[in-house]
C-alpha positions as CSV (number, residue, x, y, z in Angstrom):
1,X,43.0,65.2,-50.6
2,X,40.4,63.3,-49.3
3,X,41.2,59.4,-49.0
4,X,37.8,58.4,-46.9
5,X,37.9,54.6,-48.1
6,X,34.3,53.4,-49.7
7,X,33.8,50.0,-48.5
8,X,30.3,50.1,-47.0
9,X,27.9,48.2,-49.2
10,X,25.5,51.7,-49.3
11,X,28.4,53.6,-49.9
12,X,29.6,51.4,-52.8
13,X,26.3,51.1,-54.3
14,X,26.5,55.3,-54.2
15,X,29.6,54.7,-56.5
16,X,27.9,52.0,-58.7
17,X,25.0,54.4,-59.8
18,X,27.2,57.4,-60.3
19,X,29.1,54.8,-62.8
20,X,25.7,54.5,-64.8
21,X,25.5,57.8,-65.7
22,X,29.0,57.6,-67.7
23,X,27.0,55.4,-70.1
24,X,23.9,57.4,-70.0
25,X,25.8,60.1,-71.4
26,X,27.3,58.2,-74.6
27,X,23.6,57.4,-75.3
28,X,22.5,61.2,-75.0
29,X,25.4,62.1,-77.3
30,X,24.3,59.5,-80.0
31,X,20.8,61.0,-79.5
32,X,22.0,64.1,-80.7
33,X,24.3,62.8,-83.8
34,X,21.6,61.1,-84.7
35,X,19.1,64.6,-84.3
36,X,21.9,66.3,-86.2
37,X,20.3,68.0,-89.3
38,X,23.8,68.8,-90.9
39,X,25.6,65.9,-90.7
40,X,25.4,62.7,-93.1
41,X,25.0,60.0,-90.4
42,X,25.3,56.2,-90.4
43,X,22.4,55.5,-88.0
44,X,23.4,51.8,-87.9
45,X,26.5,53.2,-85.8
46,X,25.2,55.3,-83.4
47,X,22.4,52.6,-83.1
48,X,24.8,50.2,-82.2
49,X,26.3,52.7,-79.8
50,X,23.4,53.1,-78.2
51,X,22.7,49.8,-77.4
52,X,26.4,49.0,-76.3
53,X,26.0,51.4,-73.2
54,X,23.0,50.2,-72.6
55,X,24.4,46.8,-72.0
56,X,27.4,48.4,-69.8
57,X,24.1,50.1,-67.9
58,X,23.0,46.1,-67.4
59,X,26.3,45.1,-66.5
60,X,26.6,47.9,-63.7
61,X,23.5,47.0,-62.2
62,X,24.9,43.5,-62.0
63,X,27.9,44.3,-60.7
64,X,25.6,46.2,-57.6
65,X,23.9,43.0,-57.2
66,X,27.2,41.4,-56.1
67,X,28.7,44.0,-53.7
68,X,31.0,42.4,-51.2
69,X,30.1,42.6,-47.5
70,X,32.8,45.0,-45.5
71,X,36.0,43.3,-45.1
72,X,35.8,41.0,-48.1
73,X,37.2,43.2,-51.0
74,X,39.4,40.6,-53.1
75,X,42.5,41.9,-54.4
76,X,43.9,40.0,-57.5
77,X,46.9,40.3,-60.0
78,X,46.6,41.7,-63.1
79,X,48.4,42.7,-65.8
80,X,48.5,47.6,-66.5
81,X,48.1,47.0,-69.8
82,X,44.9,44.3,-69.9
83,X,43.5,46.7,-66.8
84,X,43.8,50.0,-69.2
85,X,42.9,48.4,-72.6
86,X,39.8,46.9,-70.4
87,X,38.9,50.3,-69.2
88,X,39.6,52.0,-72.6
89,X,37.5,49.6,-74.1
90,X,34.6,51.3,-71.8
91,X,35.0,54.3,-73.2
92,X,35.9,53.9,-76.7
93,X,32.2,55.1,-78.2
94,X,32.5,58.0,-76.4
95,X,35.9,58.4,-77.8
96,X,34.5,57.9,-81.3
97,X,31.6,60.2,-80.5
98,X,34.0,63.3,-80.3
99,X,36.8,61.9,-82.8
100,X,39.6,62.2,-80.0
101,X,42.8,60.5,-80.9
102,X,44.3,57.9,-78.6
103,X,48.0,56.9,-78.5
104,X,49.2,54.1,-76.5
105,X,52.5,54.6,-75.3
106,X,52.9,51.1,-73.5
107,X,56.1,49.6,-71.9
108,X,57.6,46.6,-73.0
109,X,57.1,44.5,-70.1
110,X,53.6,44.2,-68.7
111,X,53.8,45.1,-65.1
112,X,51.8,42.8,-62.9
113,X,50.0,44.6,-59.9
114,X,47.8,43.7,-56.9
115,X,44.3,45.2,-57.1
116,X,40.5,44.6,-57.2
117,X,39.9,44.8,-60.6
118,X,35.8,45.9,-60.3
119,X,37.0,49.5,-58.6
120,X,40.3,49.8,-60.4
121,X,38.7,49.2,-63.9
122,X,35.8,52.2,-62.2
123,X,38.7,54.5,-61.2
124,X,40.8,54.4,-64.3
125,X,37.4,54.6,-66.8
126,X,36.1,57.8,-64.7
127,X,39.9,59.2,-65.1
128,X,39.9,58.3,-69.3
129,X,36.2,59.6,-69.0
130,X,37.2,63.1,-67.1
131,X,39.8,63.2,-69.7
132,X,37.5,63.0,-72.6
133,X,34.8,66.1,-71.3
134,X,37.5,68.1,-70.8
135,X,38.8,67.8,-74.7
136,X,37.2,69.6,-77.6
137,X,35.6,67.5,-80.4
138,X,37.7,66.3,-83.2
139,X,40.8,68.1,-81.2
140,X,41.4,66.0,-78.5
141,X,44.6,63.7,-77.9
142,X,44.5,61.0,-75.2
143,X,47.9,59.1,-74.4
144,X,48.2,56.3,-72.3
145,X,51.7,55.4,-70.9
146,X,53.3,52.6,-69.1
147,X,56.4,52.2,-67.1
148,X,58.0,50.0,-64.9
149,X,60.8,52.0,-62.5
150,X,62.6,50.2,-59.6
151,X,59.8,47.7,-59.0
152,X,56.8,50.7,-59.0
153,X,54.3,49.7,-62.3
154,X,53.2,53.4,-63.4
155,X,50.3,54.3,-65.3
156,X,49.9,57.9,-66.7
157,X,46.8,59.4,-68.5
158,X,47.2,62.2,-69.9
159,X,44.8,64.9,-72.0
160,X,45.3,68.2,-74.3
161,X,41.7,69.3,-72.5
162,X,41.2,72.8,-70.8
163,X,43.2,71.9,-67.3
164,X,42.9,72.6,-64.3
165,X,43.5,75.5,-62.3
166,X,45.4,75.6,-58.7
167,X,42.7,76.5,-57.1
168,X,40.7,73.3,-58.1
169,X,43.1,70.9,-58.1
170,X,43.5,70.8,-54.4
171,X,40.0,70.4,-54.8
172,X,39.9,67.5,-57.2
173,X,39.0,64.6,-55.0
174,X,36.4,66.2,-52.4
175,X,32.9,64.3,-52.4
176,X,30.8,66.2,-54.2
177,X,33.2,68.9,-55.7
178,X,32.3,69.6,-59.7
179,X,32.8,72.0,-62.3
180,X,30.9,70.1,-64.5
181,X,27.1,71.4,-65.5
182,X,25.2,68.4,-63.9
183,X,27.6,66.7,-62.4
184,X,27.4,65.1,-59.1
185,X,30.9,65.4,-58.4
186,X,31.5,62.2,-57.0
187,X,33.6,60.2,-59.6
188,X,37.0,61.2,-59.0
189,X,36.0,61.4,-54.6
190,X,35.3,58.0,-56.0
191,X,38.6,56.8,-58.1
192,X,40.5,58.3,-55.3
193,X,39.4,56.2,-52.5
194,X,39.4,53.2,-54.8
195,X,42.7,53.6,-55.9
196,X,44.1,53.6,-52.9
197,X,42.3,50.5,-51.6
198,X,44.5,48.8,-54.3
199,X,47.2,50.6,-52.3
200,X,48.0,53.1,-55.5
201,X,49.7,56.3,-55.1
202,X,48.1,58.9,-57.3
203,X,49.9,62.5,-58.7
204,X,47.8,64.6,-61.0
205,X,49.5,67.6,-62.9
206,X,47.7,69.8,-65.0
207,X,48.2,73.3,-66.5
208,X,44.7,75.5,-67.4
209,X,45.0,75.4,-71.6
210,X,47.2,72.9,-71.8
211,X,45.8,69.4,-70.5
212,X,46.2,67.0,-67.3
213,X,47.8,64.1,-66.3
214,X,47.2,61.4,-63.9
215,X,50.1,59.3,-62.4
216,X,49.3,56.0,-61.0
217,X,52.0,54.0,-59.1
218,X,51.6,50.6,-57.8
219,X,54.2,48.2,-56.3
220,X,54.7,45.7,-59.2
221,X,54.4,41.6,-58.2
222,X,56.0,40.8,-60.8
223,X,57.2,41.2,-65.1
224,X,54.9,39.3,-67.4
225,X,57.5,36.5,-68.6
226,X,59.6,36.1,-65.4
């Protein structure tokens, strides 16, 4: 795997745009709903779709306009379960737009971890989002899962999508590796290096026609109600 750590302002900028085309893409797919000859639409939705990503479009390019010189990344404590819902929340239209069920499997206690919550909440939405292409419409199952084991605060994300073969999952986090029609192939090169500058340890398992699922560990600071 390759961990190169993104920290250069260019090279975080690089990221930032690649993130703009995750919202892009919701808008193209309400395009075509809304095209749809067959189907009885509400336009009001997919209007209000639309304009939802394009405010996450405005809010990445704000976020570009604050990029942190080298050396002054802040790491933070948050709670797993405000993190995911936050990142869930990112991609929930495109959820809608291909009817995929989620199921929130979350522990008890709400871990607390150390991380920088701008590229944490961009790793875990291009994971969710990954997730989501790789499921068929009105088929796909999402489940989020939380655990807290001997002081680690896990996260898993896990898909019924098409999976990934052996080949390509030692592949998975090369810069500019893609099986995706389009794609640039830098999102999870991306959520790789950004994980680990919140010092997360990261296990993906997949099996081709059955699904995949990331593992997240971080070292817990503390329980939510200690």
């Amino acid at each position: 795997m390759d961990t190169r750590a993104i920290e250069e302002p260019n090279q975080f900028a690089s990221a930032l745009a690649h993130e703009v085309r995750n919202p892009l893409a919701t808008i193209n797919l309400a395009v075509q709903m809304l095209k749809s000859p067959t189907k009885v639409l509400d336009h009001r939705l997919y209007l209000d779709i639309i304009m939802k990503a394009s405010g996450q479009i405005n809010d990445l390019i704000t976020d570009l306009l604050k990029i942190p010189q080298p050396g002054e990344m802040q790491l933070e404590k948050y709670t797993m379960h405000q993190l995911l819902d936050e990142a869930l929340a990112l991609t929930e239209d495109r959820i809608l737009l291909k009817n995929i069920t989620v199921r929130k499997d979350y522990s008890t206690l709400d871990c607390r971890i150390l991380v920088n919550k701008q590229k944490i909440k961009i790793a875990l939405v291009n994971i969710i989002i990954n997730a989501i292409d790789a499921m068929l419409p009105e088929k796909g199952k999402l489940k989020l899962i939380t655990r807290s084991i001997n002081g680690k605060c896990i996260i898993e994300i896990e898909d019924n999508g098409i999976g990934i073969s052996k080949e390509n999952l030692n592949h998975l986090f090369m810069p500019y590796f893609t099986n995706k029609a389009g794609g640039m192939g830098l999102g999870l090169s991306t959520t790789i290096d950004f994980l680990k500058a919140s010092h997360a340890m990261v296990d993906v398992q997949s099996q081709e026609g059955r699904g995949t699922r990331f593992i997240l560990s971080f070292e817990g600071i503390q329980q939510s109600g200690e």
